[in-house]
N, C-alpha and C positions, 0 to 999 in steps of 0.2 A: 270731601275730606281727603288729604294728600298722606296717602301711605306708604310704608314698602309692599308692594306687591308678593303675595306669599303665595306658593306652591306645596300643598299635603300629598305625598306621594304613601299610599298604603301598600305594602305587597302582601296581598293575603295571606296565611296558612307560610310564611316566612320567619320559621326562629332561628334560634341559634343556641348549636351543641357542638361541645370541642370535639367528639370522635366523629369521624371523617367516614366509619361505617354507616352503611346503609343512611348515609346523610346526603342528600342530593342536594342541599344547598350547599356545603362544604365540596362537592365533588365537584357542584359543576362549573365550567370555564365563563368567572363575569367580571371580568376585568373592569368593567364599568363601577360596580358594587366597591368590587376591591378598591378600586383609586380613593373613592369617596370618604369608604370609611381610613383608609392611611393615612388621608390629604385632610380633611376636616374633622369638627370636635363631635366626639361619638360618645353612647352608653350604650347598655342594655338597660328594657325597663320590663316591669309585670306585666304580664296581661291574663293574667289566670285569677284563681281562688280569690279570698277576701278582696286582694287590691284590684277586683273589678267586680265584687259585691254577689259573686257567688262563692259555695261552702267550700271549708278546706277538702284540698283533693281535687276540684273540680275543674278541670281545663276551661278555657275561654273560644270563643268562638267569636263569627262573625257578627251577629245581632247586637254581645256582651259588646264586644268591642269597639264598635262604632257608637252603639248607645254610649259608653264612656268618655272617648274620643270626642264628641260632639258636647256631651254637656259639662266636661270640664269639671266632673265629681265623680265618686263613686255613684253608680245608681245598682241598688241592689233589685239583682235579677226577680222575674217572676217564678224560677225555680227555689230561690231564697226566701220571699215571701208564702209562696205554696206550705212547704217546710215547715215553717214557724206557723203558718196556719195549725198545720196538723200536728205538731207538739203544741201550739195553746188549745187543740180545741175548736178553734174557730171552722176549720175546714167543713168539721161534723153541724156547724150550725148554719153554714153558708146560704144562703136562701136559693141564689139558684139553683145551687143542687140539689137541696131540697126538695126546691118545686119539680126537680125533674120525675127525682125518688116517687114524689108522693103522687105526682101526674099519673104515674105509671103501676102504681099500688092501689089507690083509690079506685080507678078504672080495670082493672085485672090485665092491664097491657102489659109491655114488655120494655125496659129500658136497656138501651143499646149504648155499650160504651165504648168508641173509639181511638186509637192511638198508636203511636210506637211502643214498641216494650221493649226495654233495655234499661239498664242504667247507665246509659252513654251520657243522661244529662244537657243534653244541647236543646233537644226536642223535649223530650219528655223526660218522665222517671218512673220504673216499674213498683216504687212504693205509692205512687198515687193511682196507679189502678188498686192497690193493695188495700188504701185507704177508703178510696170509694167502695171497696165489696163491705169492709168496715161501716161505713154509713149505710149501705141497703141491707146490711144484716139487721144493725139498731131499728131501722125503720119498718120494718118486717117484709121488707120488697123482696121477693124470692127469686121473679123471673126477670133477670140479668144475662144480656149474650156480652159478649167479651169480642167484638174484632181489631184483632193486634196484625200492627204491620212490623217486619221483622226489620233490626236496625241493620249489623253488619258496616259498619261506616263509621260512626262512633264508636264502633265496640268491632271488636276481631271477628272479616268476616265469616266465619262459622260458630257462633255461639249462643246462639238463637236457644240450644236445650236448655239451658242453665237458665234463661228468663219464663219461658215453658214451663217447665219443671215448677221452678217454685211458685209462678200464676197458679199451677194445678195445687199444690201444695195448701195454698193460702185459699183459695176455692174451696177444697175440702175441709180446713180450718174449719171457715164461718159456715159452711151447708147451703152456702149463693153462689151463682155463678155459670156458663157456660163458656168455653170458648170457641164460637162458634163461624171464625173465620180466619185466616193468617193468608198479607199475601207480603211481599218484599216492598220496602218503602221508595224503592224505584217506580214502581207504579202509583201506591196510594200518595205518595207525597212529592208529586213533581209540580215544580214550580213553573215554569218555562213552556206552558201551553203545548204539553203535546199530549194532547184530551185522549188520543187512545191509553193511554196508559191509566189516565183517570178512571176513562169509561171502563176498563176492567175491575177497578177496585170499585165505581160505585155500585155495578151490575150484582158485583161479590155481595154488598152489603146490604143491597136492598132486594135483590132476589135470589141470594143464595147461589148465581150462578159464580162457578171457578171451572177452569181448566181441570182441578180435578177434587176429587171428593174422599177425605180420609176417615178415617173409626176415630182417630183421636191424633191430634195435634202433632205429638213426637211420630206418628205415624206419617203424618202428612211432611214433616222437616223431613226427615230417611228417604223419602219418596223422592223431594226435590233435592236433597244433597245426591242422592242416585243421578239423579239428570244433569247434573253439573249446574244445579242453580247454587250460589251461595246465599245468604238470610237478605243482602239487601235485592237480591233477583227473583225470591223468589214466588214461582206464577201463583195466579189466583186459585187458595183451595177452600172448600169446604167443609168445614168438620159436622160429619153427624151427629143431629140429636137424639135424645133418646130414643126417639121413635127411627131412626134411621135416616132422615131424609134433614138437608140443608135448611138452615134459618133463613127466615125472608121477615123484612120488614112490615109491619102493617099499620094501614090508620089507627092514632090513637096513640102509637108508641112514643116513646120518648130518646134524646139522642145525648148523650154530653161527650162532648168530644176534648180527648185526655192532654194535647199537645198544646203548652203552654211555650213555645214560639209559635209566630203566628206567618210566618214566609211562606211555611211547606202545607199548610194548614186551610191555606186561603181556597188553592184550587178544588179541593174536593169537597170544603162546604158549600160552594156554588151550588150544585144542583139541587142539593136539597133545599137552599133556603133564598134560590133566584127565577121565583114562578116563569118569567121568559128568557130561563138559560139556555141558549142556542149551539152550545160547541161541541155537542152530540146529541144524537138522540137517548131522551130518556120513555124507555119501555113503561116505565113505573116510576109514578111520585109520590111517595108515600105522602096523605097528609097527618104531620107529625104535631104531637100535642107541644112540644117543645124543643129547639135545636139548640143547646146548651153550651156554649166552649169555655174549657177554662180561662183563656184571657182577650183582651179584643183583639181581633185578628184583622180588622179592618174595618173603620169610621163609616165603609160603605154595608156592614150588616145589620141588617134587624133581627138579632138574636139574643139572648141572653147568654149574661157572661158574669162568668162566677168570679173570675178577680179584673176588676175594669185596670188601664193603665192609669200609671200617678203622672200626672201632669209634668215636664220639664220644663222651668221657665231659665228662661237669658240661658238657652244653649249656641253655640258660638255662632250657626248660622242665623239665631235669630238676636241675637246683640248685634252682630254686623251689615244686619237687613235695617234696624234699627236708626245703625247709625249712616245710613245712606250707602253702601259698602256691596259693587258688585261682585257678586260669586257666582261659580260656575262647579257643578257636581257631572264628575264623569266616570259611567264605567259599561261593561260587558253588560248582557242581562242578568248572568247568575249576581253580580255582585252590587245593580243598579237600587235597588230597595237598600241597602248598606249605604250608598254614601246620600240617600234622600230621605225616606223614613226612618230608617233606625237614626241613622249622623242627627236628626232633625228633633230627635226624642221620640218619636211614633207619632207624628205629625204627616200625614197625608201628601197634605199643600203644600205646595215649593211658598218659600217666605219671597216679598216684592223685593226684587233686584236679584234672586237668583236664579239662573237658567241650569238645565240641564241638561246631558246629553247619554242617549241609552244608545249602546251599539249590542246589536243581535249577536249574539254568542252562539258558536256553530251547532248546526245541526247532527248531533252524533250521538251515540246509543251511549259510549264514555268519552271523556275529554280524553284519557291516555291516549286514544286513537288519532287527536290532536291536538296536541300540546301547546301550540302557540298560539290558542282558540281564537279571539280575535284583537288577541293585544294589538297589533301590527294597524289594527283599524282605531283601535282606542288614542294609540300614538301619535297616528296623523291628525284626529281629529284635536287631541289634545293641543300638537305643537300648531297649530292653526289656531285655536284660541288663545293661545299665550301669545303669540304674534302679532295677534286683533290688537292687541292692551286695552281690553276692552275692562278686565276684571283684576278687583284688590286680592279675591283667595280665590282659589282654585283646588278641589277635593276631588282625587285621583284615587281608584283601586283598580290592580292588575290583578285579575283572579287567579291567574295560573296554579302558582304556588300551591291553593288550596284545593283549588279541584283538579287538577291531576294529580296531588298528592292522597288523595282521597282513593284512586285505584290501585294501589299499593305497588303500582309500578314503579322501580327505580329510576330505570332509563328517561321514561315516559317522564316523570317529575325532574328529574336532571336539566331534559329539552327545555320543557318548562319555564324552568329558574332561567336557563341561556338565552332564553326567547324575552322575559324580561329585562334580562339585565342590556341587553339591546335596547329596548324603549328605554331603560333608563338614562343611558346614555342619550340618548339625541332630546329627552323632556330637558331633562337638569341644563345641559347646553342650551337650547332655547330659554331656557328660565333664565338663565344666567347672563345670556345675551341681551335679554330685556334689562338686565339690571333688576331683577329681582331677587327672590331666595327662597331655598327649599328646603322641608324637613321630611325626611323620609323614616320610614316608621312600620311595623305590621300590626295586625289585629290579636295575632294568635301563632302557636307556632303549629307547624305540621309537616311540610317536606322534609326537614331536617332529622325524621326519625319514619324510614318505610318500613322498617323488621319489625315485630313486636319482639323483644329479645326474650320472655317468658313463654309465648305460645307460640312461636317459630313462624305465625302467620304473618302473612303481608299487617304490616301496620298502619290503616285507612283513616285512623282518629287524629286529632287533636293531641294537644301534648302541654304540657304547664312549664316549658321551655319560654326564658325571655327573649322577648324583640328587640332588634334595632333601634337607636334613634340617632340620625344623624342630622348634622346643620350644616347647611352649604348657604356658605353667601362671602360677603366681600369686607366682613366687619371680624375685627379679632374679637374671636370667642368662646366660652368652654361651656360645656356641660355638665351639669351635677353626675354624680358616681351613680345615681340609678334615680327609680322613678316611677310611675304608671303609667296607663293610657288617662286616665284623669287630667292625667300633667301638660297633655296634648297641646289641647285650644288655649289655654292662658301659656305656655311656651309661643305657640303663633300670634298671641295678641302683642307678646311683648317684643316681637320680632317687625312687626307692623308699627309698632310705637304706642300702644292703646293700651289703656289699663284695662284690668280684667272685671268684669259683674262681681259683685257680693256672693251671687248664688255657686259661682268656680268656686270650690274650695279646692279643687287643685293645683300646682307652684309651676311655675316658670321655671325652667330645667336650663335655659341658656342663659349663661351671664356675659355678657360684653365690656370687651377692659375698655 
């Protein structure tokens, strides 16, 4: 099938805000960026709250937004359906959790519940741990340990007491509960295989061991804000139980693990539920009555899961797999599950005719340390594929943006953007040179905002700032005055010349005179 050859160019964690403060995409030197949008037909479009099918308020992220991006509709998040669980009701009737509850009641064991605690929203949300003490209260489950990993990344990072606090609060509410472990979500929820950091969180959770051992929780935060850890750094502790001595896991117990994305999620239910997990040593394997996660985290577990995914059908890489249509998904490691799973709808498997390509994302304790992580390798291997003319689309993300904006560094996010907008330029130029066209786009915004201007902290979240969309190619043509990331893939399909599936109810944003 004879197309135009399309280029998706995503820049992660890239929105856009008119004040020029503490704005590293306005700050920084990208004259590249700049031509594009002066020279060709531009908008801003959504990519937060409703128009990408999470609640008012709620920032978009990378998971939200490539899920939307790909299937060409709203798809309402697993935080959106949680929610409406637990205002119908359903939540308290959910059978896997149930069974975890009652696994662990019937037996006099212990059910262990896992997560981030915040209400940052990306990851998790501090009303479903709240929810679930709610359901082991009704069920008369009494012995509940609580280990929370601290956010700081989504939320300002020192703010860890204010989720603390009211966990304790709603604990003493209903008469359940323990929190019986805290360590910083740089450990328990790293993606990117570097198992020591695992092995400290699983160690914490299954034997009780931490770096250090506090009386109670706010005691244990004071301790590590003393050592210069902020919430997403901080080490492995242990909170005492009544009896004084640390929680350890035991045969029989039961597990439900509270983080409904499922990226950061993946590595740490390894051990527990991969009898020949090899990427450390595990001292101790508890055998568990049940390993519960709120939603599937990966087609390769055998666990239960208390909200399964809903099916996407005709998402753009599989209409275009469909209709004979090579494509090509490229990016870093942090943002390589974004443009294949999530872009795919949570589909695993690459569809037939598309290839992909993962490049190793550096090795460093934070990206600020390097900022131009490994765009410079994503570049070359990109403009080497565009030059094959091997492929009709091609789905590009430049992590930068988002993860060095994430360290509230301004500097550090400024390089960043400059290191981007570099590759920008020499992709769009090879696209161009081929006789193709590109639409360039973000997920979500976040460098554009490093101050928090209310708590004077570095600003490391997300933000409900619109994105980019721009259209470069060789045809006169405008764009609607706004838009969503929905609008995305049926924008590219009509740029190719294809009509869109029934199942895109999102609009084609370019129109050509």
């Amino acid at each position: 099938m004879k197309t135009t050859p399309v280029l998706l160019i995503i820049l992660d964690g890239f929105g856009c805000r008119a004040e020029r403060a503490d704005n590293a995409v306005a700050q920084a030197r990208k004259p590249n960026f700049d031509r594009l949008w002066k020279e060709n037909p531009h908008t801003l479009i959504h990519a937060s709250e409703s128009e990408v099918g999470l609640p008012k308020g709620q920032m978009g992220n990378s998971e939200v937004g490539h899920l939307n991006i790909g299937a060409g509709r709203v798809v309402y998040q697993e935080f959106t359906r949680i929610d409406r669980a637990i205002e119908s009701g359903y939540f308290y009737t959910n059978p896997a959790l149930l069974n975890a509850v009652h696994l662990a009641r019937d037996n006099n064991k212990t059910l262990h519940v896992l997560g981030l605690l915040s209400d940052g929203g990306v990851h998790s949300h501090e009303l479903h741990f709240h929810a679930l003490l709610d359901l082991a209260a009704r069920e008369g489950l009494h012995k509940v340990c609580l280990h929370v990993f601290l956010d700081g990344r989504d939320t300002p990072p020192k703010s860890a007491d204010i989720y603390l606090r009211r966990l304790s609060e709603k604990i003493e509410q209903v008469g359940v509960g323990h929190i019986a472990s805290m360590i910083g979500r740089y450990f328990a929820m790293d993606r990117d295989r570097r198992w020591q950091r695992v092995q400290a969180a699983y160690d914490l959770l299954t034997q009780g061991r931490g770096e250090f051992l506090a009386e109670t929780p706010l005691d244990g935060l004071e301790a590590a804000y003393a050592r210069g850890e902020s919430d997403e750094f901080v080490k492995a502790t242990a909170i005492a139980s009544p009896d004084g001595k640390p929680v350890k896991m035991e045969d029989g117990d039961s597990v439900i693990f509270l983080n409904f994305r499922s990226d950061r999620a993946r590595q740490l239910s390894r051990p527990f539920i991969e009898p020949d997990f090899s990427e450390f040593e595990r001292e101790v394997t508890p055998r568990l009555a049940t390993y519960c996660t709120l939603t599937g985290y990966s087609d390769d577990f055998v666990v239960s899961v208390a909200f399964p995914p809903e099916r996407i059908k005709n998402g753009l890489g599989e209409y275009a797999a469909n209709l004979g249509l090579r494509q090509l998904r490229i990016a870093e490691t942090e943002k390589y599950p974004h443009v294949t799973f999530f872009f795919n709808g949570g589909e695993e498997a690459s569809f037939p005719g598309e290839d992909r390509v993962l490049v190793p994302s550096p090795d460093v304790a934070t990206y600020d340390l390097k900022p131009e992580m490994s765009a410079y390798e994503v570049t070359d291997k990109l403009v080497a594929a565009i030059e094959s003319k091997q492929y009709d689309l091609i789905i590009c993300n430049f992590a930068n943006p988002d993860m060095v904006g994430h360290s509230g560094n301004l500097q550090a996010a400024i390089a960043a953007i400059e290191t981007v907008d570099i590759c920008l330029g020499r992709v769009v130029t090879a696209q161009r040179a081929r006789g193709g066209e590109v639409l360039v786009t973000a997920d979500h915004g976040n460098a554009e905002l490093m101050l928090d201007p209310v708590t004077g902290q570095a600003h490391t979240a997300h933000t409900l700032n619109l994105v980019p969309l721009v259209y470069v190619g060789r045809r006169h043509a405008s764009l609607a005055e706004t838009g969503a990331l929905e609008d995305v893939s049926p924008t590219l399909l009509k740029m190719m010349g294809l009509p869109q599936p029934a199942e895109m109810t999102g609009e084609a944003l370019v129109h050509f005179e």
